[in-house]
Structure formats: C-alpha cells, structure tokens
C-alpha positions in Angstrom: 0.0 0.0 0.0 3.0 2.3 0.5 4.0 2.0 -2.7 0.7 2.6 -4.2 0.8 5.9 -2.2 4.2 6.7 -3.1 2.8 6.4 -6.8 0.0 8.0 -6.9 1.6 11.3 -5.0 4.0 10.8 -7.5 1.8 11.3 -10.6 -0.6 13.9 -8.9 1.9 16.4 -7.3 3.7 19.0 -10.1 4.1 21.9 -8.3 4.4 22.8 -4.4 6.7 21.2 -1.9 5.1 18.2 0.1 7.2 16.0 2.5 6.0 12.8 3.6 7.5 10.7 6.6 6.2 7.0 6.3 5.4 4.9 9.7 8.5 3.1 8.8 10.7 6.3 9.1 11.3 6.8 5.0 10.4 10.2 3.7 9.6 11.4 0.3 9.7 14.6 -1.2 7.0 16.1 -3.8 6.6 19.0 -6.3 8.8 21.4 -7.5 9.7 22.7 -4.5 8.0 26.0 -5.0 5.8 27.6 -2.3 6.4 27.2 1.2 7.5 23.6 2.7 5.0 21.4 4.2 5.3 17.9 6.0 3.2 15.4 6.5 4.3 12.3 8.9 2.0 8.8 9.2 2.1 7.5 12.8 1.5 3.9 11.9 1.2 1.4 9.0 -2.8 1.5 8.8 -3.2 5.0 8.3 -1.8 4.9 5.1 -3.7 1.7 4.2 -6.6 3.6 5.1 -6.3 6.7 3.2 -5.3 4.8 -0.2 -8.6 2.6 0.0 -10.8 5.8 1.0 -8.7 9.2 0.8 -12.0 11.7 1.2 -13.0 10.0 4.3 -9.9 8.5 6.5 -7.3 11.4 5.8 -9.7 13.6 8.1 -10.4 10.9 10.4 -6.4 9.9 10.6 -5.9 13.6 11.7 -9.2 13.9 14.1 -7.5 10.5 15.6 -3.5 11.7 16.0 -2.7 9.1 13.1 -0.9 12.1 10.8 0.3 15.0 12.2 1.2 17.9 10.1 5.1 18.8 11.5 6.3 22.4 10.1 3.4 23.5 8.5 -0.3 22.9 9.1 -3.5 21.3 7.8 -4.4 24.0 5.2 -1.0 24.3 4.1 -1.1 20.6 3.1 -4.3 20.5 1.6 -3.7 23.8 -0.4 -0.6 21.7 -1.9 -3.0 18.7 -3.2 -5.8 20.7 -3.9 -4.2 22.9 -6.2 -2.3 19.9 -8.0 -5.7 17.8 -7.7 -8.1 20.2 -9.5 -11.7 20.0 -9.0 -12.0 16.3 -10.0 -9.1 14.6 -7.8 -8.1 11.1 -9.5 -8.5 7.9 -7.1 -5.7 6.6 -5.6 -6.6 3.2 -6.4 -9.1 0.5 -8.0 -10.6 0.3 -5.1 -11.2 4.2 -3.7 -12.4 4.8 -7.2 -14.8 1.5 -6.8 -15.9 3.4 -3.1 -16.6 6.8 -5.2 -18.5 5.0 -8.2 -20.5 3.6 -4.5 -21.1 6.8 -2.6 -22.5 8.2 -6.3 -24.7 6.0 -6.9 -26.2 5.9 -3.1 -26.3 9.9 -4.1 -28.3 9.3 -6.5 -31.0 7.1 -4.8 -30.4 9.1 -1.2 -31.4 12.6 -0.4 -34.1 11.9 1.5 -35.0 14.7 4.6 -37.5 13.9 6.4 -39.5 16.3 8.8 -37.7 14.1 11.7 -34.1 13.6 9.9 -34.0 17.1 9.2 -35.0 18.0 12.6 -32.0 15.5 13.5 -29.4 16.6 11.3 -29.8 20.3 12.4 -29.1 19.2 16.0 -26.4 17.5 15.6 -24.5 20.3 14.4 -26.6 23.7 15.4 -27.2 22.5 19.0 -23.6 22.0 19.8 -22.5 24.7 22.5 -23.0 28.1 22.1 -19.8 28.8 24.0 -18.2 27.2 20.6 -19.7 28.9 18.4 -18.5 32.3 20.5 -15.0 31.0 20.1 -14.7 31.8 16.3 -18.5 33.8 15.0 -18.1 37.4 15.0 -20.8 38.6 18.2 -23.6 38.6 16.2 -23.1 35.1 15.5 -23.8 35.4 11.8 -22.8 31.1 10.9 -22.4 31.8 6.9 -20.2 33.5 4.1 -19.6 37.5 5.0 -19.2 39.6 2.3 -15.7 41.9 1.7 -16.8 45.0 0.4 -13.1 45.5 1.0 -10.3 42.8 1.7 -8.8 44.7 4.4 -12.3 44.5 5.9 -12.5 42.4 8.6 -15.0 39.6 10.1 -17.8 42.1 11.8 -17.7 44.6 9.0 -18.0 41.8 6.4 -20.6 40.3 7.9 -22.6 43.6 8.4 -22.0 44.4 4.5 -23.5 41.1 4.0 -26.8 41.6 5.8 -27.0 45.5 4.1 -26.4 43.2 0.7 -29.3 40.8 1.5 -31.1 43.8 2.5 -31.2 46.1 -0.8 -32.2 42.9 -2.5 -34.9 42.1 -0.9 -36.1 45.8 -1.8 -37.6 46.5 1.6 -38.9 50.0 0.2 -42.1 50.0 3.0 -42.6 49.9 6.9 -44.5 46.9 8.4 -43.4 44.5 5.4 -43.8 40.4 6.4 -40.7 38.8 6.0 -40.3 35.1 6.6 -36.5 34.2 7.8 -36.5 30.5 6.4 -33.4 28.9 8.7 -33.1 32.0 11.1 -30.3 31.0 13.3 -29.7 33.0 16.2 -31.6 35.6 14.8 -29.1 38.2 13.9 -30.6 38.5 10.2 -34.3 39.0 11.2 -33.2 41.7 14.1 -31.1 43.3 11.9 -34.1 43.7 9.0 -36.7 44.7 12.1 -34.6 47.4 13.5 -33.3 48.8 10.1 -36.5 48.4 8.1 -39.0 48.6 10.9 -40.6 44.9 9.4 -42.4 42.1 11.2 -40.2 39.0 11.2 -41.1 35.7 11.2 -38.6 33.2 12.2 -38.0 29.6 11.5 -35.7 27.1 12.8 -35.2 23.2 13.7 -32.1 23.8 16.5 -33.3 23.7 20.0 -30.7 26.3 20.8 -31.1 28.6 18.4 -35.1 28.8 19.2 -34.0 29.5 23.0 -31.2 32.1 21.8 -32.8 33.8 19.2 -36.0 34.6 21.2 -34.1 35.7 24.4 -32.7 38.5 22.0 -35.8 39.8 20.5 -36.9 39.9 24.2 -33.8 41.9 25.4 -33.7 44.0 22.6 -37.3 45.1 22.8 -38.9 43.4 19.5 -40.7 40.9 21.3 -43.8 41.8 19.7 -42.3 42.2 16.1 -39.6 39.5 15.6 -40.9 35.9 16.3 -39.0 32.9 16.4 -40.7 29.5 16.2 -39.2 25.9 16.4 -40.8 24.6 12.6 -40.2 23.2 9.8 -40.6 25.6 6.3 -43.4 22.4 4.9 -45.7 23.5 7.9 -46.2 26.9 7.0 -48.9 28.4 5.5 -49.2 32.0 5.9 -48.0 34.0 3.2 -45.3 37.0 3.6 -44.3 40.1 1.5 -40.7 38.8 1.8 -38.8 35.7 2.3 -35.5 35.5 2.8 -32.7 32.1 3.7 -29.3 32.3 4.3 -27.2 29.5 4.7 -30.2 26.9 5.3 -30.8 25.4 1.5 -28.1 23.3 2.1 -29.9 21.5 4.6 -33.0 21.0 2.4 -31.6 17.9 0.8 -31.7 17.3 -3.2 -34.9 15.4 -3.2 -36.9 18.2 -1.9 -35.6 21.2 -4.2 -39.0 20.7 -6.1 -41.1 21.1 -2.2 -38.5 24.2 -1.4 -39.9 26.2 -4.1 -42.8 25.0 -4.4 -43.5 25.9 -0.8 -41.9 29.2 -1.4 -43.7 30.1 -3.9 -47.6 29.6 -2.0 -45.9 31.4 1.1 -44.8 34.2 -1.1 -47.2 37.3 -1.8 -48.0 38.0 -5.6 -45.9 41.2 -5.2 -43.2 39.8 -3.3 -39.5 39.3 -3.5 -37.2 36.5 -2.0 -33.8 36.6 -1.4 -31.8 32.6 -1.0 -28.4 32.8 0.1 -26.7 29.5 -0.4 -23.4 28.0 -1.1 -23.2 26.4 -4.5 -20.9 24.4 -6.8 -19.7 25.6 -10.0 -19.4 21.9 -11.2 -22.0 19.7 -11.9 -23.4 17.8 -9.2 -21.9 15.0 -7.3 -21.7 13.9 -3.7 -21.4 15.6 -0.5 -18.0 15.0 1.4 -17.9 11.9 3.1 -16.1 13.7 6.4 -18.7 16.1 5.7 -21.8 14.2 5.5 -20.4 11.9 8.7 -18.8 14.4 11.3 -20.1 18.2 10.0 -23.5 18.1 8.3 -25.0 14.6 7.9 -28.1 14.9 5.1 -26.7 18.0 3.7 -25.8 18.5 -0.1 -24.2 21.4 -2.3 -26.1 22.0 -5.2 -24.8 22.5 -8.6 -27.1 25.9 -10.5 -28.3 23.7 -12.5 -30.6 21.9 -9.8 -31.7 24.7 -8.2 -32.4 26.5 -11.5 -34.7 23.2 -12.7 -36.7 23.6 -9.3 -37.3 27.2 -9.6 -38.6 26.7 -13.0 -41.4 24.1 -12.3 -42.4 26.1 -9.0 -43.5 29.4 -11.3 -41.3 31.4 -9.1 -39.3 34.1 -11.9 -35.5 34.4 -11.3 -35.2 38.4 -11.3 -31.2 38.3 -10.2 -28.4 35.9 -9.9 -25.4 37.0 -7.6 -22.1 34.4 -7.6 -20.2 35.4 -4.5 -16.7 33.3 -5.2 -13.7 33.8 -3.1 -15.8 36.0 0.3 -16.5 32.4 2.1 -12.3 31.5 1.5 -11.8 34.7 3.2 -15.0 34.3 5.6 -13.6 30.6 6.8 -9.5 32.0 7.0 -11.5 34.4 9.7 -13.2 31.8 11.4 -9.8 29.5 11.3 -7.9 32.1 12.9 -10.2 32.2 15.4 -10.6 29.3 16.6 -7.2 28.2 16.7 -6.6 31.2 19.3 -8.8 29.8 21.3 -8.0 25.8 20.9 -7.8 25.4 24.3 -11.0 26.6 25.5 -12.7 24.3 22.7 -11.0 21.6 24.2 -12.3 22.1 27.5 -15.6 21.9 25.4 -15.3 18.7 24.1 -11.8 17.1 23.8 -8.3 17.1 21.6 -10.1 14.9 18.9 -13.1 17.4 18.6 -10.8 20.1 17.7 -8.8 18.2 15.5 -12.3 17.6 13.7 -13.1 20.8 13.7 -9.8 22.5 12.5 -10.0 20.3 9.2 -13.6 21.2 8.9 -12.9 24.6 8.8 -9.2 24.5 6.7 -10.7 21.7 4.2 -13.9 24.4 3.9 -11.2 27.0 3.3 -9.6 25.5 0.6 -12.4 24.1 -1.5 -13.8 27.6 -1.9 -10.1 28.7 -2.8 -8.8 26.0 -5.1 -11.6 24.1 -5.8 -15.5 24.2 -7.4 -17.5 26.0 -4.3 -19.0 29.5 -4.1 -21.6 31.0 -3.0 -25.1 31.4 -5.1 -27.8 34.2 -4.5 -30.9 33.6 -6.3 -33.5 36.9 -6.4 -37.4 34.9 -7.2 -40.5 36.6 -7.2 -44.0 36.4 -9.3 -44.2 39.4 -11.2 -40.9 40.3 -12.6 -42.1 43.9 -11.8 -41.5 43.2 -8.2 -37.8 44.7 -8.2 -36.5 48.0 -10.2 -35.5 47.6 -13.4 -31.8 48.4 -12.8 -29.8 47.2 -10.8 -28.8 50.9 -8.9 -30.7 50.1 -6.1 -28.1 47.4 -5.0 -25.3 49.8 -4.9 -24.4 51.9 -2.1 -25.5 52.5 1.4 -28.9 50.8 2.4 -31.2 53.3 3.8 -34.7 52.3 5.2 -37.7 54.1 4.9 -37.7 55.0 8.4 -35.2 56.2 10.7 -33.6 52.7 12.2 -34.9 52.3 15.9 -31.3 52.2 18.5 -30.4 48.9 19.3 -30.9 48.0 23.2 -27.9 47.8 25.5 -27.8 44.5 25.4 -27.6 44.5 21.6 -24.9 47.0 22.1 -22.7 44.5 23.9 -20.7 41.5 23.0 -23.4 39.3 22.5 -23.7 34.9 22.9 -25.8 34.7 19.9 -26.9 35.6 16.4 -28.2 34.8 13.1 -27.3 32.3 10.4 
C-alpha cells in the first residue's frame, strides 16, 4: 500500500513542496519545491492503508485521531498543496477508492431523503452543539455563513454587516410593516437586523433547540418581542404568506430530493408582489456527492447544489428568477477568519469537548477554506418573485448604502454588547 501511495503522490503532485515521513521512518519529497515547505508524517502502518482505499474519508479521520500530524506546516497548508495539484475532480488513488466513489454516487443518486424528523436531526447535531463554541470563532452577532468583503482589508464584523445590508437592498424593503419570513433563522441576527433597520415584522423559523431559546431571548432583550418571532418549525408547515422571504445558509440542509417542495412551498408562502432573497453556497461543477467527512462528522443529510438543480426547481415552481449573484472567493476569506479564530482559542474548545473534537473541527474549517479557494465551491444568491415587476429595473438600487424608509430604531444595551448569539 505504500508504494501505491508513493505512486499515486507521485503522478498527482507537479508543483508545491510536500514532504512525507512514512510509519516506517522513509520520507519522500513532492513537487517542485515552490511555495512554502509542508510535511506530513503517518504514525502507523494502517493509516496509510486507510487513506489509499478511501482518501475523502480516512485522511480527516487519521488527523481527528493523531494518526498524521502535520510537522512544520499545518492542515491548510497541506491540503492547499494537493488541492491545487488535484483540481476539481481529484483522481483515485486506487481500483478500489475509485470503486468506493462510483458507490457513494450511486447511493447519491437514490439518497437525499429529509425527512420532517431527519431534518430535525441533522440540524441538531451540528446547530445544537454549545453556544460557547460557536462564541469561540462567529463574530458577536453570531452570523454562521459567508460575510461579504466590500473591501479585503475588511474584517470579520464589518463583512458580515455588508453582508446583511447586501441581503437587504435585495430584498427591496422599500415600506414599513413589510412580512418577511426568515427561512433557517439561526440565532436571529438577520431578522433583528431587517426589524430594526427596516422597521418589518419577522417571522422566524428554525429546527435547533438552541437557536429557538437564543434567538428569542434577544428579540426579548432587545425590545422586539412583539415584532420578531422565532418559532421551532419546519418551512413544509407553513402556510401564511409574507411580503418577503428571505434564507441564508439553510438550503443546504433541504436535501436534493426536496428542491422541487422548497420552491414549491416558497412560492404559495410568497405574496403576488413579493420578493425572496436565497443565500446559499453552490458548486460551479456539476453535481456530485457531498463530502464523506462532511456528511459523517459536520453536516450529515446535507448536499451542495450545482445551478443547475436549483435552477430546474425554480422553474417548475413558477417562481421568476429576477437576479443571480455568484459570491466566489468572500466564504475562502470568511472561513481564514473563522480558522484564525478558533485556533486562538484551541484550548477553550477543548475544555468543550476534547483534543479529537478540535482536531475535527480544525480540518472542517481548513478543508472548507480551501475548497472555496482551489476548488468548485461558491456562494449562489438567487433573487425569485411572481411578477418580474416586483424589483427595479436596474440594478442601482443594490449599490451603495442601504437606507430604510424610516429612521432605524437604537439597538438596546444588550444589543450594544458583546453578545452569545446571532443569526445564520
């Protein structure tokens, strides 16, 4: 199996320069020795066993378990190296990883399947961990999804505002007392933020136990009790319509085998004259499986849809797409953030959960990192409505400071503070 390794790195490395130490104390050298030196060492024998028969599943779980360690460099840094050199399509290793792909496709294929209790479950399992984690590396208003750099010197909290005044002018909130449904609200950042700018009623929806408690403790402290709602439901239960709907970072969740009930739903819940905004990370390619250390560890049932999918759905529901915004390198820069952070604060995440949960974590976030970087992700923002008269017919009104048609209402003190939660 070393040898097979040894091969295969052999073929798929060009450029870069990757070190490898072997469990038996050999190490090989690979690329052109251009960019910055990195070096990976194997701890034992079936590590390297393991990643040749699966490589998209048991290099994570070698790191999360202290079978490789990255020695004079770090987990991006490696994976930037075999990213770059792999492309978007990375070639098998062997027969039998490529046998394990052609698998995981075809249970794609027939999978997919969300449920009102699996989705329920999935969110928990990753939303419902604690929200002291979440503090660790989320700017305060806890905003879980891909800022937008107006500027690259910008950093996390002024991205992250320019992304909720970007959502904003889109959703063309050009009246006072608007409905706006927040489909996968969070902590609630992005339906306060759209209350007290815009003076709207909010409406929002979630399926994390935590993020109902949290979200709704703010509106309470910050004096929109009666404005902003938060409920614990699923978007299929709904049945009141709204002026606006907007979701950020929650498609992804929905699962490919109910892009046709998404819309579909949207489109009864949304007003003749109205206007919705979806926020959701994309792939560039067309569609294949979700990550196998994704779908196990991060976000089991979730999927990353290719345009085309999402584009078929919108079609059959009658919805009209009015604007389509590609946000490509602002979630690379949005994760390097959230990296940064959260290796500062290792420790305390430790104390959280343990050594291995940080390990998982850490290549969550650096694997994340890099496939928005060097790879196929970005981030898609699809503008539906009815009537394609719904929205100017320029698009002026998305440029420049976002003014509401009232004069925004001060946030309370304890919005003016360093806060424990947040939206999307």
């Amino acid at each position: 199996m070393r040898r097979l390794l040894k091969r295969y790195l052999d073929d798929l490395i060009e450029t870069g320069d990757l070190s490898i130490t072997f469990s038996d104390g050999s190490r090989a050298r690979y690329g052109d020795g251009t960019g910055p030196a990195t070096h990976l060492r194997f701890n034992n024998r079936q590590s390297e066993r393991q990643v040749v028969l699966d490589p998209h599943l048991k290099f994570a779980e070698a790191y999360m378990n202290g079978d490789i360690d990255f020695v004079e460099s770090d987990v991006y840094d490696v994976l930037e190296v075999l990213l770059k050199n792999a492309g978007e399509t990375p070639p098998p290793p062997s027969m039998w990883s490529s046998l394990i792909e052609t698998a995981r496709r075809t249970a794609a294929s027939f999978g997919g399947w969300n449920s009102l209790q699996r989705s329920r479950r999935n969110v928990q399992h990753h939303y419902d961990l604690s929200g002291e984690l979440y503090d660790l590396f989320l700017d305060p208003d806890r905003q879980y999804s891909c800022a937008y750099f107006e500027d690259p010197s910008n950093d996390l909290e002024t991205a992250q505002m320019a992304k909720k005044r970007h959502i904003a002018k889109k959703l063309v909130l050009d009246r006072e007392n608007l409905s706006v449904l927040d489909i996968g609200s969070g902590w609630g950042g992005m339906a306060l933020y759209l209350a007290r700018q815009f003076n709207v009623r909010v409406t929002g929806i979630t399926l994390s136990d935590e993020q109902h408690l949290v979200s709704n403790q703010r509106a309470r402290e910050d004096g929109f009790a009666g404005q902003v709602e938060f409920r614990l439901q699923d978007y299929r239960h709904l049945k009141t319509k709204f002026d606006r709907i907007v979701s950020v970072g929650m498609f992804e969740h929905v699962g490919r085998k109910h892009f046709d009930t998404y819309f579909d739903q949207s489109a009864k819940l949304l007003e003749p004259d109205g206007v919705m905004l979806l926020h959701t990370i994309g792939q560039s390619s067309p569609p294949t499986p979700t990550n196998p250390f994704i779908e196990k560890y991060i976000f089991p049932g979730g999927y990353i849809p290719s345009m085309s999918e999402v584009v078929r759905s919108i079609e059959k529901s009658g919805l009209v797409i009015t604007d389509i915004e590609v946000l490509r390198l602002h979630y690379a820069e949005t994760l390097k953030a959230w990296r940064a952070r959260f290796l500062d604060h290792w420790d305390q995440a430790r104390d959280l959960y343990d050594e291995r949960f940080c390990r998982m974590w850490n290549f969550y976030l650096a694997s994340s990192e890099a496939a928005f970087r060097w790879q196929d992700l970005v981030v898609f923002q699809f503008q539906l409505a009815h009537d394609p008269k719904a929205v100017p017919l320029t698009r002026d009104y998305m440029v420049g400071q976002t003014k509401g048609p009232h004069r925004a209402r001060k946030a309370s003190k304890s919005a003016q503070k360093k806060r424990t939660a947040s939206a999307d």
